[in-house]
KOLMAR-523783 format. One record per residue (C-alpha): residue in three letters; chain; x, y, z; residue number from 1. Coordinates in Angstrom, 1 decimal, padded with zeros to 4 digits, always signed. Example, Ala and Ser with C-alpha at 12.3 -4.5 7.8 and 13.67 -1.06 7.14 Angstrom:
2
SITE  res  chain    east   north      up    n
SITE  ALA      A  +012.3  -004.5  +007.8    1
SITE  SER      A  +013.7  -001.1  +007.1    2
***
This chain:
223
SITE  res  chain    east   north      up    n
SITE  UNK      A  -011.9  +013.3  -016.9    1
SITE  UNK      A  -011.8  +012.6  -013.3    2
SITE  UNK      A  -009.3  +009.9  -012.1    3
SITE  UNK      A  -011.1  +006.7  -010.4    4
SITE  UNK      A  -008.4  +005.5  -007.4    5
SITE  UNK      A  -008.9  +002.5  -005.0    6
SITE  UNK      A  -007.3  +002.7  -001.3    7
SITE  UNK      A  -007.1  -000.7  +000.6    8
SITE  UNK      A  -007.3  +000.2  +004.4    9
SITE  UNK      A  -009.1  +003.5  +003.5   10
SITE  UNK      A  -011.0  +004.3  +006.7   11
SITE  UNK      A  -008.5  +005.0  +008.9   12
SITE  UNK      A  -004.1  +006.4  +009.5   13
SITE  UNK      A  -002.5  +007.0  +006.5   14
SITE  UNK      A  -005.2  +005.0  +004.3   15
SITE  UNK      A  -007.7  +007.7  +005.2   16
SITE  UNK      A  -005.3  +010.6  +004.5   17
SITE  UNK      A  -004.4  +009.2  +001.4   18
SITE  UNK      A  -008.2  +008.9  +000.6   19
SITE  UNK      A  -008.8  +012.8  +001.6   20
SITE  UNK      A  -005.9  +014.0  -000.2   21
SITE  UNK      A  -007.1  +012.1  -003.2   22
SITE  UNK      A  -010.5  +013.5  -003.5   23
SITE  UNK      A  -009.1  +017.2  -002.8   24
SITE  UNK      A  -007.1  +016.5  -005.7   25
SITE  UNK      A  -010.5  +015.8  -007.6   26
SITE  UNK      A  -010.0  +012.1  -007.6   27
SITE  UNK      A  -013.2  +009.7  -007.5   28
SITE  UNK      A  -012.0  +007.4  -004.1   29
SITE  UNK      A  -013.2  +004.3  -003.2   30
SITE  UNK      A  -011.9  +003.4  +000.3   31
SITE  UNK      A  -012.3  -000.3  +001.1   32
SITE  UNK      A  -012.2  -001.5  +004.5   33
SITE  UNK      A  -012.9  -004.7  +006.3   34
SITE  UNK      A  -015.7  -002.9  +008.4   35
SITE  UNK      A  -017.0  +000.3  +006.1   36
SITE  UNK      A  -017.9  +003.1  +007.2   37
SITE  UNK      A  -020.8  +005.7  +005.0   38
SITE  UNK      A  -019.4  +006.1  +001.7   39
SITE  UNK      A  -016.7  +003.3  +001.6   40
SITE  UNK      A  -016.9  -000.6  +000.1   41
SITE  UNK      A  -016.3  -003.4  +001.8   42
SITE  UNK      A  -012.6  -004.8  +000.6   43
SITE  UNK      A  -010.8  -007.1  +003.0   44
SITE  UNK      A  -008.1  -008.0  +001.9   45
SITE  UNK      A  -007.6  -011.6  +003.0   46
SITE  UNK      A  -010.9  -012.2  +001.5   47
SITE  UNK      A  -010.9  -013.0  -002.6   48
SITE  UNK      A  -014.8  -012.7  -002.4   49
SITE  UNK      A  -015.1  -009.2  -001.0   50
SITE  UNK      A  -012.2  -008.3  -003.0   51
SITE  UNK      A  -014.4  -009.5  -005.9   52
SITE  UNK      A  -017.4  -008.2  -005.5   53
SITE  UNK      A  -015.6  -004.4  -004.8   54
SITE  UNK      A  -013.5  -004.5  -007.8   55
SITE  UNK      A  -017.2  -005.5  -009.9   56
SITE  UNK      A  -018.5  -002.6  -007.7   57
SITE  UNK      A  -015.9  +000.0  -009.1   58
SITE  UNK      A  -016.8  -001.8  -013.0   59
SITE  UNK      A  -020.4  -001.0  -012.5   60
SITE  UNK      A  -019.6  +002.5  -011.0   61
SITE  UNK      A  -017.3  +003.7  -013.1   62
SITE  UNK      A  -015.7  +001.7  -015.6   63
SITE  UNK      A  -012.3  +001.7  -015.0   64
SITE  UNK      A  -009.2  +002.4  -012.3   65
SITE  UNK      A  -006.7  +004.8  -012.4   66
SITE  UNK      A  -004.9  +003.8  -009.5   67
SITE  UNK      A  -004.8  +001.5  -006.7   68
SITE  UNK      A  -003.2  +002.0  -003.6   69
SITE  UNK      A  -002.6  -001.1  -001.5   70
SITE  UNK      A  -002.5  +000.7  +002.1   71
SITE  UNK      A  -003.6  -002.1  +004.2   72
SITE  UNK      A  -001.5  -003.4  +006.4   73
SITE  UNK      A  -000.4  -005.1  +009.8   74
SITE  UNK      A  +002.4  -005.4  +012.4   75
SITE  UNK      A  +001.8  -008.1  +015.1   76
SITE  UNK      A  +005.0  -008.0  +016.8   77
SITE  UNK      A  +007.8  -006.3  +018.7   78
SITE  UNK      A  +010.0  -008.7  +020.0   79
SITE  UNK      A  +012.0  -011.2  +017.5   80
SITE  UNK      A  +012.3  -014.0  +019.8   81
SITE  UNK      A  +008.7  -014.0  +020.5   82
SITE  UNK      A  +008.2  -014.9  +016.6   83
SITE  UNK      A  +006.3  -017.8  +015.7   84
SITE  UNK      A  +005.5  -019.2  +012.4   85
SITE  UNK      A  +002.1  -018.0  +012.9   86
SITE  UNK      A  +002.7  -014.6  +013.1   87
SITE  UNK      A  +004.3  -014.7  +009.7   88
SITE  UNK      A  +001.5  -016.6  +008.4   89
SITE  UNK      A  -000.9  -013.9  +009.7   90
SITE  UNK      A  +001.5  -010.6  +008.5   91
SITE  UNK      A  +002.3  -012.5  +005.0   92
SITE  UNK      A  -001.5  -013.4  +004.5   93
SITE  UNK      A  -002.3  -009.2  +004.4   94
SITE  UNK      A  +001.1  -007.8  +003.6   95
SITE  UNK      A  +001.7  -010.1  +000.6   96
SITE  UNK      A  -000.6  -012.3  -000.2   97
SITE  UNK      A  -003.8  -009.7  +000.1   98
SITE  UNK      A  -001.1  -007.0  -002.1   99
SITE  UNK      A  -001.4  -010.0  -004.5  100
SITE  UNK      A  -004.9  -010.6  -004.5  101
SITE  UNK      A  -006.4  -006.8  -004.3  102
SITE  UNK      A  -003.4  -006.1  -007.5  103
SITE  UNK      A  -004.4  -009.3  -010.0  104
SITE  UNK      A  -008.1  -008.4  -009.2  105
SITE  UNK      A  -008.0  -004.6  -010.6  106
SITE  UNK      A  -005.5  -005.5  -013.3  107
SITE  UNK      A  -007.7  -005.6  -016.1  108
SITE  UNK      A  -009.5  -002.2  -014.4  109
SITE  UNK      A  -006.2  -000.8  -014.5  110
SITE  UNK      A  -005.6  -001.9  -018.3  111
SITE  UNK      A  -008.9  +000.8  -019.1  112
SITE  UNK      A  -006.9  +003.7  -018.1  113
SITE  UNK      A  -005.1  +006.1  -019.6  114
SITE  UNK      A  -002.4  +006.5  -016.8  115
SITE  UNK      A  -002.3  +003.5  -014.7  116
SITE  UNK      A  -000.4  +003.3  -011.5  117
SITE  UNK      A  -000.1  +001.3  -008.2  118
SITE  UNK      A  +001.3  +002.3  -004.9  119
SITE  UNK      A  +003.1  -000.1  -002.4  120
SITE  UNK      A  +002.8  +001.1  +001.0  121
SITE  UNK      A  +005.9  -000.5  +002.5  122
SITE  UNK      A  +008.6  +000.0  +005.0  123
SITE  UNK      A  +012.2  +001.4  +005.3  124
SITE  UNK      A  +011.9  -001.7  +007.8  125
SITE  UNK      A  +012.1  -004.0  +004.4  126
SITE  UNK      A  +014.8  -002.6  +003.1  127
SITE  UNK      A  +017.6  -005.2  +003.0  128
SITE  UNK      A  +020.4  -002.2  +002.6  129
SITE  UNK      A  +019.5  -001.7  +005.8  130
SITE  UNK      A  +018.6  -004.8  +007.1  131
SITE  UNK      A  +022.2  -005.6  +006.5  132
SITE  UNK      A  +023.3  -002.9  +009.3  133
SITE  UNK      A  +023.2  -005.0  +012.6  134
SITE  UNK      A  +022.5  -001.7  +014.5  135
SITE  UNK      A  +019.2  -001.8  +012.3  136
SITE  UNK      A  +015.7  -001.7  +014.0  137
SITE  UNK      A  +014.0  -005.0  +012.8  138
SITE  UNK      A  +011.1  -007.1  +013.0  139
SITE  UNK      A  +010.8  -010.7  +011.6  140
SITE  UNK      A  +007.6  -011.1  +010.9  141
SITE  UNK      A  +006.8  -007.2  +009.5  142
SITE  UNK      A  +010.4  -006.5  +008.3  143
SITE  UNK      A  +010.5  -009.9  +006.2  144
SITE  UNK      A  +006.7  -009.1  +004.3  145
SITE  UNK      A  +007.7  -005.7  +003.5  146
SITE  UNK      A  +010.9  -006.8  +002.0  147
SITE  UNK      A  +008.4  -009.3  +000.1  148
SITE  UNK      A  +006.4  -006.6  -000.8  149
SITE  UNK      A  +009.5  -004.4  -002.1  150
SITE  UNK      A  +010.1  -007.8  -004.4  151
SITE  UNK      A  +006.7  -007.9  -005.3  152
SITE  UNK      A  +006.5  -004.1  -006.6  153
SITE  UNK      A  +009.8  -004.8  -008.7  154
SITE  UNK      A  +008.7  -007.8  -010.4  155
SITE  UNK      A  +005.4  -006.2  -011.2  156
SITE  UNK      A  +006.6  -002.8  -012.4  157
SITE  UNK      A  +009.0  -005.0  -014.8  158
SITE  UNK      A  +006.0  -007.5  -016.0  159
SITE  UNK      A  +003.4  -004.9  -016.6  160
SITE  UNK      A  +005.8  -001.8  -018.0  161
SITE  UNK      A  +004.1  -003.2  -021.3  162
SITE  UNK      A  +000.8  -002.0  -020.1  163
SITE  UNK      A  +002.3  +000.8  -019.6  164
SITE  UNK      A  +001.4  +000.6  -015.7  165
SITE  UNK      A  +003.0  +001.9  -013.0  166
SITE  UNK      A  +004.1  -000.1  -010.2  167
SITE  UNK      A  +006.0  +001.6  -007.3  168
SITE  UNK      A  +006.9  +001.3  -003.3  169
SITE  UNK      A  +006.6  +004.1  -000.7  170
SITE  UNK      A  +007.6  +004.5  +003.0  171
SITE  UNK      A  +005.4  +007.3  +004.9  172
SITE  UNK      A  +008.2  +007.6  +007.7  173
SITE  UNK      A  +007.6  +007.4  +011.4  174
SITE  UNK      A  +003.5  +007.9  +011.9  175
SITE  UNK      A  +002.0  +007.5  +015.2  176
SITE  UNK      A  -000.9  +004.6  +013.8  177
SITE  UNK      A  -003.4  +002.0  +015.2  178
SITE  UNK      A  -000.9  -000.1  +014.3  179
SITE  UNK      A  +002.0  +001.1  +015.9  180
SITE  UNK      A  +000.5  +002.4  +019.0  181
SITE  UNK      A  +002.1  -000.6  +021.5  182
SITE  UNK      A  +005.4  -000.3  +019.9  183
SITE  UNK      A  +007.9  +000.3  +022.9  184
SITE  UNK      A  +010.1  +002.6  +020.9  185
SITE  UNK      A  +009.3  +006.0  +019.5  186
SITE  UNK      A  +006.8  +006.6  +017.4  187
SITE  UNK      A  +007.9  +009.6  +015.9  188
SITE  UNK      A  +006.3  +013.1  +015.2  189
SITE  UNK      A  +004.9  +012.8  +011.5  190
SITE  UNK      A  +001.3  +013.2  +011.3  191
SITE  UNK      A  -000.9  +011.2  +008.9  192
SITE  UNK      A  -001.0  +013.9  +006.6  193
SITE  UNK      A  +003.0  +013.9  +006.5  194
SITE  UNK      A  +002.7  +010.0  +006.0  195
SITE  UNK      A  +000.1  +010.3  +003.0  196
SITE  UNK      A  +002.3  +013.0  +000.8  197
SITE  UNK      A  +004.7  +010.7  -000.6  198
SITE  UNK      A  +002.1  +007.8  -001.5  199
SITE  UNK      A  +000.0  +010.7  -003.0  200
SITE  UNK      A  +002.9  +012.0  -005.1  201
SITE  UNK      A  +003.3  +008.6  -006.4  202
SITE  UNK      A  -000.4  +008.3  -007.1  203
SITE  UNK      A  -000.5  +011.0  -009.3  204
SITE  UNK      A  +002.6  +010.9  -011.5  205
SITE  UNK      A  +001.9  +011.7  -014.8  206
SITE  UNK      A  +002.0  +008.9  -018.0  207
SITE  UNK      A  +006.1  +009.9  -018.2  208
SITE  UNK      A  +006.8  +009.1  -014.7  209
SITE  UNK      A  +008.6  +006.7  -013.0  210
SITE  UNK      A  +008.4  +002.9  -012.3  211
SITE  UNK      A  +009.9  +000.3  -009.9  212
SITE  UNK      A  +011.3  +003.4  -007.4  213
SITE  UNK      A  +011.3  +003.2  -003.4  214
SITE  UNK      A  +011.1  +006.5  -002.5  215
SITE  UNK      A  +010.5  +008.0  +001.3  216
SITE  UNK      A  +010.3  +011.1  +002.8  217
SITE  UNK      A  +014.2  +011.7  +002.1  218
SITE  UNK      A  +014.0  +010.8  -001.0  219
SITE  UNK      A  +014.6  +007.3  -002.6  220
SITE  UNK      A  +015.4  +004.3  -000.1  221
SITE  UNK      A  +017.7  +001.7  -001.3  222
SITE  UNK      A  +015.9  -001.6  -001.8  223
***
């Protein structure tokens, strides 16, 4: 039976590795996006109505969802003292709040399937282990939603074990994005297709595999 997956943030980065890697793997993909491209849905996240109307898109289509991926994402700053309350409101509102929205939405999709299981993208940057070092890279506004996020995934993956759904949290590492492209440190060396591998393992575990985990390139991050 092929596997139905969602991707939030689908047509581009790591979202559109993750959707490419997916289908090679024989997965049916939807990848939503604020402004589609041929072939994906329309799925912003900040948006309950286009979230909506995708989700009853993938019902009509095919019934049910394997997985979801919650990809999308933003960063609007660099500096920490150049934080105002707005740029948390406008990081939380897709970080958090549109994780939130996109996750209760495909719940009872999720509840059809015979494996379910969702992927956090988030950061080693939310990671209040090392959030706690003071030589730490950090950013208020990004750094804070992820360590939301990471909150999120472990009060999910506890509340819906029942369901037997999977609910876990991945960093891709150092990508060179859209979204990191001003940053004024380095960017690192991965490519996209480096950054998708870990969020594809975790897309694909099997009915035995694991829950609540925060795993990286290296291996598991602590939360």
């Amino acid at each position: 039976m092929t596997e139905v997956a969602l991707v939030t943030g689908g047509n581009k980065g790591i979202g559109q590795e993750i959707v490419r890697q997916l289908k090679d793997r024989g997965f049916r993909v939807y990848a939503g996006a604020r402004e589609p491209q041929e072939g994906m849905v329309r799925l912003d996240v900040t948006d309950p109505e286009s979230v909506a109307k995708a989700v009853k898109t993938i019902e009509t289509d095919a019934g049910r969802l394997d997985v979801l991926v919650n990809n999308a994402g933003v960063m609007v700053e660099w500096d920490v003292q150049d934080v105002t309350a707005a740029h948390l409101r406008e990081t939380f509102e897709v970080n958090v709040f549109g994780v939130v929205t996109v996750t209760s939405a495909c719940l009872p999709l999720l509840r059809r399937s015979r494996n379910p299981r969702i992927v956090n993208m988030s950061s080693g940057l939310g990671s209040l282990t090392m959030l706690s070092n003071p030589d730490s890279r950090a950013f208020l506004a990004y750094s804070s939603s992820k360590a939301a996020l990471n909150a999120l995934t472990l009060i999910y993956a506890n509340a819906l074990r029942a369901d037997g759904i999977k609910v876990n949290a991945v960093s891709p590492g150092m990508v060179p994005t859209d979204q990191n492209a001003a940053a004024p440190f380095p960017r690192g060396n991965r490519t996209t297709a480096d950054g998708a591998a870990v969020p594809v393992q975790l897309a694909t575990i099997p009915v035995d595999g694991p829950t609540g985990t925060f795993l990286g390139p290296d291996g598991v991050i602590p939360w």
